[in-house]
C-alpha positions as CSV (number, residue, x, y, z in Angstrom):
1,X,35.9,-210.1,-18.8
2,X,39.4,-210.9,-18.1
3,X,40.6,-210.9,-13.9
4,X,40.7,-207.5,-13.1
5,X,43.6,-208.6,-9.8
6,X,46.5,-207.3,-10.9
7,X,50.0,-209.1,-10.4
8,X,52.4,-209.5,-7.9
9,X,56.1,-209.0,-8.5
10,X,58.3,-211.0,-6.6
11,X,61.7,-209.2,-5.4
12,X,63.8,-211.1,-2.7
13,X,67.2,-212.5,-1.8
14,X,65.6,-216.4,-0.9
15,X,67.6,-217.6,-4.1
16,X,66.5,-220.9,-5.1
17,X,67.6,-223.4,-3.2
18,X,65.2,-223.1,-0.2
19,X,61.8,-223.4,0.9
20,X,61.4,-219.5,1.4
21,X,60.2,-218.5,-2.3
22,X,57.7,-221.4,-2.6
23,X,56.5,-220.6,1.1
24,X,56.0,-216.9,-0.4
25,X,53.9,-218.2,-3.2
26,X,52.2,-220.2,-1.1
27,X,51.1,-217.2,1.4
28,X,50.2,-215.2,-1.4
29,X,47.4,-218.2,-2.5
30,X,46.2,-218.8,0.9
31,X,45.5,-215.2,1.3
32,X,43.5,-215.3,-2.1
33,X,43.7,-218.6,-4.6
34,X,43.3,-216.6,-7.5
35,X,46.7,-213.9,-7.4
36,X,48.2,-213.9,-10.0
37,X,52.0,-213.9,-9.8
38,X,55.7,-213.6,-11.2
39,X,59.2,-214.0,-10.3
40,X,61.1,-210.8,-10.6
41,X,64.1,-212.1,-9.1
42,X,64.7,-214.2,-5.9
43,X,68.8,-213.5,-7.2
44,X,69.4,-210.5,-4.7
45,X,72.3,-211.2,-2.8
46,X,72.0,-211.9,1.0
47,X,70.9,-208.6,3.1
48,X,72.1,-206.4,0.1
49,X,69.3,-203.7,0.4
50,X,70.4,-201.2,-1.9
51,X,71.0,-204.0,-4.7
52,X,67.3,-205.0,-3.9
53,X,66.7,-201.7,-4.5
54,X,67.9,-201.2,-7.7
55,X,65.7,-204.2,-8.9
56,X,62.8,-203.0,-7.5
57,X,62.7,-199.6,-9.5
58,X,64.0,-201.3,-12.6
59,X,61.2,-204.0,-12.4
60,X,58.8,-200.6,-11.5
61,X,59.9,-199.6,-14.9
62,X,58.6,-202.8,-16.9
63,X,55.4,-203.7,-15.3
64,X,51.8,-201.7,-15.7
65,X,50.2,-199.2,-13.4
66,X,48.4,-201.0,-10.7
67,X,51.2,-203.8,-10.3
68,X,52.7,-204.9,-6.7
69,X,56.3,-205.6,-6.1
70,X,56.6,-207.9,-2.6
71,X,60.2,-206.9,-1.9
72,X,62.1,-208.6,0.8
73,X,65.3,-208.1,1.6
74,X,65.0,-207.9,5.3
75,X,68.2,-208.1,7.5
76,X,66.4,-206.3,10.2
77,X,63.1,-209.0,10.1
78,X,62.4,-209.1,13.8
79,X,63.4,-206.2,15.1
80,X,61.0,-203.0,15.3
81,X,62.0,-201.6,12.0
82,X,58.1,-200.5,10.2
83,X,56.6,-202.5,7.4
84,X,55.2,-200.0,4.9
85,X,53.3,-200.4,1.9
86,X,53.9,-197.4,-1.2
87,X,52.2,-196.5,-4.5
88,X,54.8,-194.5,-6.7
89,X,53.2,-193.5,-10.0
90,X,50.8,-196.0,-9.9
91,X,53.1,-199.4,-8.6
92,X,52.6,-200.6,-5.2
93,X,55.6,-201.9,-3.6
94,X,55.3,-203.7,-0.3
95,X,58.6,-204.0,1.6
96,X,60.6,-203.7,5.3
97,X,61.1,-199.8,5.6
98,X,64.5,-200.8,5.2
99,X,65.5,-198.2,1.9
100,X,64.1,-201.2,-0.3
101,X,62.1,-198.6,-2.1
102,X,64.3,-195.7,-2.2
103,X,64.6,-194.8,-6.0
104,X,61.1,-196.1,-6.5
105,X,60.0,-193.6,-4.4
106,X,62.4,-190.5,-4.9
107,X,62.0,-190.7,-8.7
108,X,57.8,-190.7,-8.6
109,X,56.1,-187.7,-9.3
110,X,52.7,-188.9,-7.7
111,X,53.5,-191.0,-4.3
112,X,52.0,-191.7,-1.2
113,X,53.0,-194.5,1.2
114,X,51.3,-196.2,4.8
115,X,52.8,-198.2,7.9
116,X,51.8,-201.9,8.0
117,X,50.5,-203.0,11.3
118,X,52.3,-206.5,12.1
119,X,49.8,-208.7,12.7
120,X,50.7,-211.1,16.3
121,X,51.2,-214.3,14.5
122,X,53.9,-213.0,12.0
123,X,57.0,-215.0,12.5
124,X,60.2,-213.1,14.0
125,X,62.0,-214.4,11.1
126,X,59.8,-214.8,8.3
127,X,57.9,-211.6,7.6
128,X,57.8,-211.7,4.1
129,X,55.3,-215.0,4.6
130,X,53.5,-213.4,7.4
131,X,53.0,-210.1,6.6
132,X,54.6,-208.9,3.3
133,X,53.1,-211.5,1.3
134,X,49.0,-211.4,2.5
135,X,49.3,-208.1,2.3
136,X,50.6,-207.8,-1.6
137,X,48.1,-210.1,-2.1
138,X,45.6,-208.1,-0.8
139,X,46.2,-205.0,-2.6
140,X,46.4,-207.3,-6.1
141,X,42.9,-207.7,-5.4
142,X,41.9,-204.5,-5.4
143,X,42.2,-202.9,-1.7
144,X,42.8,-199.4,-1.3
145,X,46.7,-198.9,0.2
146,X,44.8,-196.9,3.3
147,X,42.6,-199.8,3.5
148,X,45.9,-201.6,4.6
149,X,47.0,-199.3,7.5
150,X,48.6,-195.2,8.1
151,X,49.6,-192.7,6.2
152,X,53.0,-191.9,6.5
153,X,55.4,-189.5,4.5
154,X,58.8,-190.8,5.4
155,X,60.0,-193.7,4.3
156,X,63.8,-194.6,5.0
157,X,66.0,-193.7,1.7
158,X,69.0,-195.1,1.3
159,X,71.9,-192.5,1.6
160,X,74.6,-194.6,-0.6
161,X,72.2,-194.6,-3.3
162,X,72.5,-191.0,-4.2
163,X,76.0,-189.7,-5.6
164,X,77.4,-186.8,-4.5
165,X,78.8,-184.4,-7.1
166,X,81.4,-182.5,-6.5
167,X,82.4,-179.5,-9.6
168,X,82.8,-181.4,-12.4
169,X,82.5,-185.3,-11.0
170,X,80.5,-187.7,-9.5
171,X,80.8,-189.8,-6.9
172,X,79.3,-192.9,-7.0
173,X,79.3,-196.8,-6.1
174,X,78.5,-200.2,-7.7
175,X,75.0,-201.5,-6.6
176,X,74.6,-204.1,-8.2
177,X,77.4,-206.6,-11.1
178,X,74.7,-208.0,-13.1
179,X,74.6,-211.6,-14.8
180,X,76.3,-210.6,-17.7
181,X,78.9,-208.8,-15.7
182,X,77.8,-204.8,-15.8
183,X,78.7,-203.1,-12.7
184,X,76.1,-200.8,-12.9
185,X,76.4,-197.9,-10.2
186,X,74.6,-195.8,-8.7
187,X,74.7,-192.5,-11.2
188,X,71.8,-192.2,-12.6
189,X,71.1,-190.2,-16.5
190,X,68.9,-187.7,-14.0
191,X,72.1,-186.7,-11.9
192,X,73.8,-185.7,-14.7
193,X,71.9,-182.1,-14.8
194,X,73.1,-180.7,-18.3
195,X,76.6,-182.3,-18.2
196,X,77.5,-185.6,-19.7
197,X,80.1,-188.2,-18.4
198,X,83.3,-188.7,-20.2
199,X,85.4,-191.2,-17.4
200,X,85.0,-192.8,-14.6
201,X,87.7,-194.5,-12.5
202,X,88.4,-196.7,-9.3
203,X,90.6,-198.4,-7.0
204,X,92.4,-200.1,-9.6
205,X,91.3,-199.4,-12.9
206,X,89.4,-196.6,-15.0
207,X,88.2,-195.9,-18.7
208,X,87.8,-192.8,-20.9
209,X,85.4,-194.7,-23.3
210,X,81.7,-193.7,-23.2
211,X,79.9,-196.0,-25.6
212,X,76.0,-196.2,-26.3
213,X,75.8,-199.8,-26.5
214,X,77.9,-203.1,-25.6
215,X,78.8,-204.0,-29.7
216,X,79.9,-199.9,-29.9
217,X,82.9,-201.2,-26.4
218,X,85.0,-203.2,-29.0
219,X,88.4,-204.1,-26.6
220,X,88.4,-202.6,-23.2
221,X,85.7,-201.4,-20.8
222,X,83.3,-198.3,-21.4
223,X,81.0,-196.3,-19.4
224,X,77.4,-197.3,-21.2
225,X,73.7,-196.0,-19.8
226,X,71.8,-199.1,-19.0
227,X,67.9,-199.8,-19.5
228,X,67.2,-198.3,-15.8
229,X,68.6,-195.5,-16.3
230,X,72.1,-196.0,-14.6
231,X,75.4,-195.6,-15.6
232,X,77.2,-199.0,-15.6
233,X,80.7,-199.8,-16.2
234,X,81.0,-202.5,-18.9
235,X,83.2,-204.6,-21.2
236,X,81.9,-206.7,-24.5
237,X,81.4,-210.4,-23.8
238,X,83.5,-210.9,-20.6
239,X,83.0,-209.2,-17.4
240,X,83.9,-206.1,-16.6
241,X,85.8,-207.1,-13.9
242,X,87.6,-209.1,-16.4
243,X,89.1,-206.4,-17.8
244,X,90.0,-205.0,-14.5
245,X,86.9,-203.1,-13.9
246,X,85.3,-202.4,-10.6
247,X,83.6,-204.4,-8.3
248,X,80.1,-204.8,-6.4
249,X,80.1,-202.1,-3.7
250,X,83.1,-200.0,-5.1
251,X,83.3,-196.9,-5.3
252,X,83.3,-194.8,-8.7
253,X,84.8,-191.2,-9.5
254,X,82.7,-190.3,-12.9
255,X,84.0,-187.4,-14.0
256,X,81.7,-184.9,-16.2
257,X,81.9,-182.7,-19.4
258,X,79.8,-179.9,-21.0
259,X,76.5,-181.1,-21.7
Protein backbone atom coordinates (compact mmCIF):
# COMPACT_ATOMS: atom_id res chain seq x y z
CA UNK A 1 0.00 0.00 0.00
CA UNK A 2 1.06 3.42 -0.98
CA UNK A 3 1.69 6.26 2.29
CA UNK A 4 -1.53 7.03 3.28
CA UNK A 5 0.14 10.88 4.92
CA UNK A 6 -1.08 13.21 2.82
CA UNK A 7 0.95 16.33 1.65
CA UNK A 8 1.85 19.55 2.83
CA UNK A 9 1.48 22.67 0.73
CA UNK A 10 3.84 25.21 1.38
CA UNK A 11 2.38 29.03 1.18
CA UNK A 12 4.76 31.85 2.54
CA UNK A 13 6.50 35.09 1.75
CA UNK A 14 10.36 33.56 2.88
CA UNK A 15 11.26 33.92 -0.97
CA UNK A 16 14.30 32.19 -1.70
CA UNK A 17 17.11 33.68 -0.69
CA UNK A 18 17.06 32.79 3.04
CA UNK A 19 17.30 30.07 5.44
CA UNK A 20 13.45 30.41 6.40
CA UNK A 21 11.87 27.91 3.70
CA UNK A 22 14.61 25.20 4.20
CA UNK A 23 14.19 25.72 8.16
CA UNK A 24 10.28 25.05 7.33
CA UNK A 25 11.11 21.83 5.58
CA UNK A 26 13.29 20.95 8.00
CA UNK A 27 10.56 21.37 11.04
CA UNK A 28 8.21 19.62 9.05
CA UNK A 29 10.86 16.25 8.98
CA UNK A 30 11.75 16.57 12.46
CA UNK A 31 8.25 16.45 13.49
CA UNK A 32 7.78 13.30 11.32
CA UNK A 33 10.69 12.03 8.68
CA UNK A 34 8.39 10.73 6.38
CA UNK A 35 5.93 14.08 5.31
CA UNK A 36 5.67 14.39 2.34
CA UNK A 37 5.93 17.92 0.91
CA UNK A 38 5.66 20.65 -1.92
CA UNK A 39 6.33 24.19 -2.68
CA UNK A 40 3.23 26.09 -3.41
CA UNK A 41 4.92 29.29 -3.50
CA UNK A 42 7.44 30.92 -1.06
CA UNK A 43 6.79 34.20 -3.86
CA UNK A 44 4.25 36.15 -1.58
CA UNK A 45 5.31 39.41 -1.18
CA UNK A 46 6.51 40.65 2.30
CA UNK A 47 3.46 40.89 4.94
CA UNK A 48 0.94 40.99 1.94
CA UNK A 49 -1.80 38.86 3.71
CA UNK A 50 -4.52 39.21 1.35
CA UNK A 51 -2.07 38.21 -1.65
CA UNK A 52 -1.20 35.11 0.51
CA UNK A 53 -4.61 34.70 0.60
CA UNK A 54 -5.48 34.52 -2.82
CA UNK A 55 -2.82 31.70 -3.16
CA UNK A 56 -3.99 29.77 -0.61
CA UNK A 57 -7.61 29.24 -1.99
CA UNK A 58 -6.20 28.89 -5.54
CA UNK A 59 -3.71 26.24 -4.45
CA UNK A 60 -7.09 24.79 -2.28
CA UNK A 61 -8.50 24.45 -5.70
CA UNK A 62 -5.67 22.10 -7.30
CA UNK A 63 -4.78 19.81 -4.55
CA UNK A 64 -6.96 16.59 -3.24
CA UNK A 65 -9.26 16.32 -0.23
CA UNK A 66 -7.21 15.69 2.87
CA UNK A 67 -4.27 18.06 1.77
CA UNK A 68 -2.53 20.78 4.23
CA UNK A 69 -1.62 24.21 3.23
CA UNK A 70 1.16 25.67 5.93
CA UNK A 71 0.46 29.34 5.18
CA UNK A 72 2.63 31.94 6.63
CA UNK A 73 2.44 35.26 5.99
CA UNK A 74 2.72 36.57 9.55
CA UNK A 75 3.43 40.34 10.08
CA UNK A 76 1.84 40.05 13.48
CA UNK A 77 4.30 36.68 14.53
CA UNK A 78 4.91 37.57 18.17
CA UNK A 79 2.18 39.37 19.14
CA UNK A 80 -1.04 37.60 20.66
CA UNK A 81 -2.86 37.29 17.39
CA UNK A 82 -4.35 33.16 17.56
CA UNK A 83 -2.86 30.43 15.53
CA UNK A 84 -5.71 28.44 14.07
CA UNK A 85 -5.88 25.34 12.13
CA UNK A 86 -9.22 25.00 9.35
CA UNK A 87 -10.64 22.23 7.24
CA UNK A 88 -12.73 23.82 4.37
CA UNK A 89 -14.25 21.17 2.11
CA UNK A 90 -11.94 18.70 3.03
CA UNK A 91 -8.23 20.90 2.84
CA UNK A 92 -6.68 21.82 6.01
CA UNK A 93 -4.93 25.00 6.09
CA UNK A 94 -2.74 25.95 9.01
CA UNK A 95 -2.05 29.67 9.32
CA UNK A 96 -1.66 33.00 11.77
CA UNK A 97 -5.48 34.05 12.20
CA UNK A 98 -4.37 36.89 10.31
CA UNK A 99 -7.26 36.65 7.11
CA UNK A 100 -4.66 34.15 5.49
CA UNK A 101 -7.65 31.90 4.96
CA UNK A 102 -10.41 34.12 4.26
CA UNK A 103 -11.72 32.90 0.76
CA UNK A 104 -10.78 29.43 1.70
CA UNK A 105 -13.05 29.56 4.30
CA UNK A 106 -15.99 31.90 3.07
CA UNK A 107 -16.36 29.91 -0.16
CA UNK A 108 -16.60 26.14 1.71
CA UNK A 109 -19.75 24.67 2.07
CA UNK A 110 -18.56 22.18 4.86
CA UNK A 111 -15.99 24.02 7.42
CA UNK A 112 -14.90 23.91 10.70
CA UNK A 113 -11.82 25.51 12.19
CA UNK A 114 -9.72 25.21 16.01
CA UNK A 115 -7.24 27.68 17.90
CA UNK A 116 -3.69 26.41 18.09
CA UNK A 117 -2.22 26.52 21.57
CA UNK A 118 1.43 28.07 21.21
CA UNK A 119 3.60 25.80 22.58
CA UNK A 120 6.47 27.80 25.18
CA UNK A 121 9.46 27.19 23.09
CA UNK A 122 7.96 28.77 19.81
CA UNK A 123 10.20 31.56 18.77
CA UNK A 124 8.68 35.23 18.94
CA UNK A 125 9.75 35.53 15.39
CA UNK A 126 9.62 32.33 13.82
CA UNK A 127 6.29 30.67 14.26
CA UNK A 128 5.93 29.13 11.18
CA UNK A 129 9.05 26.69 12.31
CA UNK A 130 7.77 26.43 15.73
CA UNK A 131 4.37 26.01 15.60
CA UNK A 132 2.86 26.24 12.06
CA UNK A 133 5.00 23.77 10.59
CA UNK A 134 4.90 20.58 13.48
CA UNK A 135 1.59 21.14 13.45
CA UNK A 136 0.86 20.69 9.47
CA UNK A 137 2.94 17.93 9.82
CA UNK A 138 0.92 16.53 12.25
CA UNK A 139 -2.28 16.61 10.69
CA UNK A 140 -0.52 15.12 7.23
CA UNK A 141 -0.20 12.21 9.33
CA UNK A 142 -3.44 11.63 9.97
CA UNK A 143 -4.57 13.60 13.34
CA UNK A 144 -7.94 14.70 13.87
CA UNK A 145 -7.96 18.86 13.54
CA UNK A 146 -9.63 18.70 17.31
CA UNK A 147 -6.83 16.51 18.18
CA UNK A 148 -4.75 19.68 17.61
CA UNK A 149 -6.54 22.16 19.99
CA UNK A 150 -10.42 24.30 20.24
CA UNK A 151 -13.13 24.63 18.28
CA UNK A 152 -13.71 27.99 17.25
CA UNK A 153 -16.18 29.56 14.61
CA UNK A 154 -14.59 32.84 13.88
CA UNK A 155 -11.76 33.19 12.07
CA UNK A 156 -10.59 36.82 11.07
CA UNK A 157 -11.74 37.51 7.25
CA UNK A 158 -10.26 39.95 5.44
CA UNK A 159 -12.60 42.92 4.72
CA UNK A 160 -10.61 44.18 1.38
CA UNK A 161 -11.12 40.99 -0.01
CA UNK A 162 -14.80 41.21 -0.59
CA UNK A 163 -16.03 43.97 -3.27
CA UNK A 164 -18.69 45.97 -2.55
CA UNK A 165 -21.34 46.43 -5.30
CA UNK A 166 -23.03 49.31 -5.67
CA UNK A 167 -26.27 49.22 -8.64
CA UNK A 168 -24.78 48.25 -11.46
CA UNK A 169 -20.79 48.06 -10.48
CA UNK A 170 -18.32 46.64 -8.47
CA UNK A 171 -15.82 47.77 -6.47
CA UNK A 172 -12.85 46.00 -6.17
CA UNK A 173 -8.90 45.91 -5.77
CA UNK A 174 -5.83 44.22 -7.22
CA UNK A 175 -4.62 41.35 -4.84
CA UNK A 176 -2.22 40.08 -6.34
CA UNK A 177 0.00 41.15 -10.39
CA UNK A 178 1.00 37.72 -11.16
CA UNK A 179 4.31 36.46 -12.95
CA UNK A 180 3.04 36.94 -16.21
CA UNK A 181 1.70 40.26 -15.41
CA UNK A 182 -2.41 39.68 -14.64
CA UNK A 183 -3.56 42.00 -12.03
CA UNK A 184 -6.07 39.79 -10.91
CA UNK A 185 -8.57 41.54 -8.38
CA UNK A 186 -10.55 40.70 -6.04
CA UNK A 187 -14.13 40.19 -7.99
CA UNK A 188 -14.74 36.97 -7.96
CA UNK A 189 -17.29 34.97 -11.03
CA UNK A 190 -19.55 34.26 -7.56
CA UNK A 191 -20.07 38.17 -7.01
CA UNK A 192 -21.33 38.65 -10.19
CA UNK A 193 -25.01 37.29 -9.05
CA UNK A 194 -26.82 37.08 -12.57
CA UNK A 195 -25.05 40.11 -14.15
CA UNK A 196 -21.87 39.88 -16.15
CA UNK A 197 -19.05 42.53 -16.41
CA UNK A 198 -18.54 44.61 -19.36
CA UNK A 199 -15.58 47.37 -18.04
CA UNK A 200 -13.60 48.06 -15.45
CA UNK A 201 -11.52 51.13 -14.90
CA UNK A 202 -8.94 52.85 -12.54
CA UNK A 203 -6.78 55.58 -11.53
CA UNK A 204 -5.34 55.98 -14.82
CA UNK A 205 -6.49 53.63 -17.26
CA UNK A 206 -9.69 51.43 -18.02
CA UNK A 207 -10.98 48.89 -20.84
CA UNK A 208 -14.32 47.97 -22.34
CA UNK A 209 -12.89 44.58 -23.71
CA UNK A 210 -14.12 41.33 -21.89
CA UNK A 211 -12.25 38.45 -23.54
CA UNK A 212 -12.37 34.63 -22.51
CA UNK A 213 -8.82 34.02 -22.94
CA UNK A 214 -5.36 35.93 -23.28
CA UNK A 215 -4.98 34.95 -27.44
CA UNK A 216 -8.93 36.27 -27.71
CA UNK A 217 -7.03 40.27 -26.02
CA UNK A 218 -5.28 40.88 -29.44
CA UNK A 219 -3.83 44.82 -28.77
CA UNK A 220 -4.86 46.43 -25.53
CA UNK A 221 -5.93 45.10 -22.14
CA UNK A 222 -9.21 43.10 -21.40
CA UNK A 223 -11.05 42.01 -18.37
CA UNK A 224 -10.50 37.87 -18.61
CA UNK A 225 -11.89 35.29 -15.67
CA UNK A 226 -8.76 33.60 -14.48
CA UNK A 227 -8.37 29.79 -13.23
CA UNK A 228 -9.42 30.84 -9.54
CA UNK A 229 -12.15 32.20 -10.23
CA UNK A 230 -11.27 36.04 -10.27
CA UNK A 231 -11.62 38.61 -12.59
CA UNK A 232 -8.10 39.85 -13.64
CA UNK A 233 -7.17 42.71 -15.77
CA UNK A 234 -4.87 41.59 -18.60
CA UNK A 235 -2.93 42.34 -21.79
CA UNK A 236 -1.41 39.60 -24.33
CA UNK A 237 2.37 39.00 -23.93
CA UNK A 238 3.35 42.19 -21.89
CA UNK A 239 2.06 43.25 -18.63
CA UNK A 240 -0.87 44.77 -18.03
CA UNK A 241 0.58 47.43 -16.55
CA UNK A 242 2.39 47.85 -19.71
CA UNK A 243 -0.37 48.88 -21.34
CA UNK A 244 -1.27 51.24 -18.66
CA UNK A 245 -3.22 48.87 -16.57
CA UNK A 246 -3.65 48.93 -12.95
CA UNK A 247 -1.39 48.14 -10.30
CA UNK A 248 -1.03 45.72 -7.12
CA UNK A 249 -3.35 47.10 -4.48
CA UNK A 250 -5.39 49.49 -6.79
CA UNK A 251 -8.44 49.85 -6.77
CA UNK A 252 -10.95 48.73 -9.59
CA UNK A 253 -14.55 50.16 -10.65
CA UNK A 254 -16.03 46.92 -12.77
CA UNK A 255 -18.97 47.94 -14.01
CA UNK A 256 -21.88 45.22 -14.80
CA UNK A 257 -24.41 44.33 -17.47
CA UNK A 258 -27.61 42.03 -17.81
CA UNK A 259 -26.64 38.70 -17.18
Amino acid sequence: MGDPRAAVVLVTDYGADDSYAGSLVGALWTADPDARWAVGTHGVSPGDVLAGAYHVKALARSFPAGTVICAVVDPGVGTDRRAIALEADGVRCVAPDNGLCTWLWEEAGERRCVALPVPPQTSPTFAGRDLFAPVAARLAAGADLEECGPRVDDPVLLPAAFPRRVRTALYARVCVVDRFGNAITTARLGDLTGARPVAASWIGGGTRRVARTYADIGGGLALVAGSAGHLEVAARGVPAVARGGPAAGASVRITLGPG
